[in-house]
C-alpha positions in Angstrom: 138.4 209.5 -10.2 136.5 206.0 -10.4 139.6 204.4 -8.0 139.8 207.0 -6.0 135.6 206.8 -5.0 135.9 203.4 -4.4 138.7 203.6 -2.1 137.1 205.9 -0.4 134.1 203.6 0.1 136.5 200.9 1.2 137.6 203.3 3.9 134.2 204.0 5.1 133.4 200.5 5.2 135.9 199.3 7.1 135.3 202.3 9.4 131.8 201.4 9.8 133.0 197.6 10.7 135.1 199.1 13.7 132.6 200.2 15.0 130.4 197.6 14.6 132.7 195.3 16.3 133.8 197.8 18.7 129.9 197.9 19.6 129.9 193.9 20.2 132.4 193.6 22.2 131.2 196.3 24.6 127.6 195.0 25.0 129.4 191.3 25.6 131.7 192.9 28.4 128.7 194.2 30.0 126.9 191.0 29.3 129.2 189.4 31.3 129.6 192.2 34.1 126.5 191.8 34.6 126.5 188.0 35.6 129.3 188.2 37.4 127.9 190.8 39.5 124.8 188.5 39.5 127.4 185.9 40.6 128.9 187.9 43.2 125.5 188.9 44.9 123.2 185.9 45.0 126.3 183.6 45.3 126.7 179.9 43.9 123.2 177.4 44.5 123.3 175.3 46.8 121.6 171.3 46.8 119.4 171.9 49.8 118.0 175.0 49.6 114.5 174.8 48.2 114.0 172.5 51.7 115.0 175.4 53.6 112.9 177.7 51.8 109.6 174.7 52.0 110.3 174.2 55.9 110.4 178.0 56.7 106.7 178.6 54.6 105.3 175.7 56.6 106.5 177.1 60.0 105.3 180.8 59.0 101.8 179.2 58.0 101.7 177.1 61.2 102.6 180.1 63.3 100.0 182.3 61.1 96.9 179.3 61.6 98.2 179.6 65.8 97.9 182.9 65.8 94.6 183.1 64.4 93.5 180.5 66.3 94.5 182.4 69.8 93.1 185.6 68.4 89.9 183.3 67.7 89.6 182.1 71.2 90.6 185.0 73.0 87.5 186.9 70.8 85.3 183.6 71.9 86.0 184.3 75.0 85.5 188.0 75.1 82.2 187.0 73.6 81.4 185.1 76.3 82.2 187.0 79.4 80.4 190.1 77.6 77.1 187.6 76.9 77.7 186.3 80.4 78.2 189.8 82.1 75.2 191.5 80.3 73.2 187.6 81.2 74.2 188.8 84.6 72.6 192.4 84.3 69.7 191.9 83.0 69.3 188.9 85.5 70.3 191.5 88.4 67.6 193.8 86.9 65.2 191.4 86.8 65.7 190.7 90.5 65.6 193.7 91.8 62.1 194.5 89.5 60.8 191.2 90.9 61.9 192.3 94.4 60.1 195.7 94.2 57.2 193.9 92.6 57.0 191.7 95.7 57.6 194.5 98.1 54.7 195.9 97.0 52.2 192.9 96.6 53.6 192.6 100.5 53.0 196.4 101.7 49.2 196.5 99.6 48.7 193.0 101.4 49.7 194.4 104.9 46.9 196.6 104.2 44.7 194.7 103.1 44.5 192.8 106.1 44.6 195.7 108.1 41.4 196.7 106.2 40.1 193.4 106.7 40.6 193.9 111.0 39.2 197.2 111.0 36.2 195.6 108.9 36.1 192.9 111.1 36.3 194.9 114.1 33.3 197.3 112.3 31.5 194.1 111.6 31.8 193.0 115.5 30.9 196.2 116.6 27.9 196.4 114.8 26.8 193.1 115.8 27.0 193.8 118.9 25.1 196.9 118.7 21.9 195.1 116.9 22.1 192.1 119.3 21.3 195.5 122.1 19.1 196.6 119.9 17.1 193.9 119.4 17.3 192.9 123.0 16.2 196.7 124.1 13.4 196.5 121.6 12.3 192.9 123.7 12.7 194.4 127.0 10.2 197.4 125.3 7.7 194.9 124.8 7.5 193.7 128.4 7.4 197.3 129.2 11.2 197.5 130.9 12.8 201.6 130.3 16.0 201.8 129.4 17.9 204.5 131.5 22.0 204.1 132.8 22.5 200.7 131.5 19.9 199.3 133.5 16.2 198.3 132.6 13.3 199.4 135.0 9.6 197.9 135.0 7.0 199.7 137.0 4.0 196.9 138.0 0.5 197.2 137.0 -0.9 195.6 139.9 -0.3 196.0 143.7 1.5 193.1 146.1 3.3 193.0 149.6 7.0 194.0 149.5 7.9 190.5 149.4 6.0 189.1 146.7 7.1 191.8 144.7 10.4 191.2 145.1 9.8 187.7 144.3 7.9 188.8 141.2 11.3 190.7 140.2 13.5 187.7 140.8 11.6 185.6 138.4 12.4 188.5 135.6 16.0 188.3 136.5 16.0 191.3 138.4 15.2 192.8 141.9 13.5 195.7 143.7 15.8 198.7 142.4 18.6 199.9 144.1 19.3 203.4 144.0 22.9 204.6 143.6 23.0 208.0 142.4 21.1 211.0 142.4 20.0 210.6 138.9 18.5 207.4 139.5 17.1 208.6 141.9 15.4 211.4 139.8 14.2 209.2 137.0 12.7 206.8 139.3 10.7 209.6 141.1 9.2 210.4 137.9 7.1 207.5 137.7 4.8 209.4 140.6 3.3 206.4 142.1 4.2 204.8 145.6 6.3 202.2 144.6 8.3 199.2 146.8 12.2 199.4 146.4 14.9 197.4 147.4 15.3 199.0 150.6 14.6 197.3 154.4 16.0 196.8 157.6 14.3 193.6 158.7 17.7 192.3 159.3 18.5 194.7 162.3 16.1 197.3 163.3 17.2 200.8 162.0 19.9 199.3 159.6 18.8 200.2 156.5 20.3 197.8 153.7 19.6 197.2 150.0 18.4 193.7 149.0 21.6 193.1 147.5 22.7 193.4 151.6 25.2 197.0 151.1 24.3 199.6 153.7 22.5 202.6 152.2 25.4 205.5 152.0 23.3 208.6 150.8 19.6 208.5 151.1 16.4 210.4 150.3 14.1 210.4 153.1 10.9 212.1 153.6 11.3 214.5 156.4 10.8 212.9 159.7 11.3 209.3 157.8 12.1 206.6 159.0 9.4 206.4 162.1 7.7 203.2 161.7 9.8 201.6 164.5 9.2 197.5 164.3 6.0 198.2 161.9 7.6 199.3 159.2 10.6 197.3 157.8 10.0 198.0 154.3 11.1 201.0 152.1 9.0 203.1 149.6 9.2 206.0 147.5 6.1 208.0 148.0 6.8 211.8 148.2 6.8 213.2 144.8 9.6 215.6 146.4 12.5 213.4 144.3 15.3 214.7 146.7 12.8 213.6 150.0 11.0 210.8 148.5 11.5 207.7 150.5 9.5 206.5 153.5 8.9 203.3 155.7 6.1 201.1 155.3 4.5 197.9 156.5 5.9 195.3 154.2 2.7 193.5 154.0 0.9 196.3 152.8 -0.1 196.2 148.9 1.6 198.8 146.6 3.3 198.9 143.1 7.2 198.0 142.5 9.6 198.7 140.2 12.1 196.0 139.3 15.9 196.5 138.4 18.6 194.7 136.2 21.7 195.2 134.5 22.0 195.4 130.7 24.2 192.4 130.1 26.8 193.2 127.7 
């Protein structure tokens, strides 16, 4: 029984061996499949081949360092046209507020010089009205009335026609001269007999005014003139103001009333 166990062992031993071997041999075929597959794909090295590989990195990191430099300038430059653009707005902008701003300055100055005219004109205005003022309120003093633009002074004392003429010339004025039918009223309203501008000592019957115009429409008494060579001299001494006038003696003594103009 003892042989026969041990035998058996034998048998098993070997058998196990088998396949222990049998095991090494097919991981060592693979082993070697396996490099020569590695073989096969990758193929055999070559000497120069690291340069290659050292040239190709430097060209992709020359071409990456370009690249980023052209995306760098191209983004400078958009930069710069965007800061130049917007520099351009805001410069446009300010023009056009500066512009408006001037505009107006110019429009309020327009009017403040047409403010200034008018104030000017105003001013001139008034000046001129005191300076008439003040010159009326002179002429009131030496007892001239104001009526029409013209200044009238009734005497106080009695001359001949031509000394009171004369009397009027040294005032800068004359004997009046009657042009309307108003002046013709207010002077009748004095109610005294009073020497006017009127005489026809030139040519008998030829009525003039001192200033030498022929008398157009005229206020005689009724019947007047009469006085033939006598009486060269006119008067107003009706109190009828629309048949007032009459001829007189100029030699005779009677009041006058002096005229002038109201210089501007």
């Amino acid at each position: 029984m003892d042989e026969v166990y041990v035998n058996t062992e034998e048998v098993l031993g070997c058998r196990r061996k088998s396949k222990r071997e049998h095991k090494t041999v097919d991981i060592y075929m693979i082993n070697e499949g396996i490099q020569t597959v590695q073989r096969e794909t990758t193929g055999p090295a070559h000497p120069g081949s690291e340069d290659v590989k050292k040239r190709t990195c430097r060209a992709a990191v020359i071409l990456l360092g370009l690249l980023c430099l052209l995306l760098l300038i191209g983004l400078i430059t958009l930069v710069f046209l965007f800061t130049q653009g917007k520099s351009q707005w805001e410069m446009d902008t300010v023009m056009n507020n500066v512009t408006s701003k001037r505009n107006q300055l110019q429009t309020s100055f327009n009017n403040l010089v047409k403010e200034r005219d008018q104030l000017q004109k105003r001013l001139e205005d008034l000046t001129t009205n005191r300076d008439d003022l003040q010159r009326k309120l002179q002429y009131c003093k030496e007892n001239w009335v104001y009526f029409s633009d013209s200044l009238y002074q009734v005497s106080s004392e009695q001359k001949s026609w031509e000394e009171s003429r004369q009397d009027c010339l040294q005032k800068g004025s004359d004997l009046v001269i009657i042009n309307s039918r108003e002046e013709q009223n207010f002077v009748n309203q004095f109610k005294r007999l009073l020497w006017i501008g009127l005489t026809d000592s030139e040519t008998e019957g030829t009525w003039k005014w001192v200033d030498g115009t022929q008398v157009n429409t005229s206020y005689w008494n009724s019947g007047e003139p009469n006085g033939g060579r006598g009486e060269n001299c006119g008067q107003i001494k009706a109190y009828d103001s629309q048949n007032s006038w009459n001829d007189e003696t100029c030699s005779n003594q009677h009041f006058w009333i002096c005229k002038k103009r109201v210089s501007p």
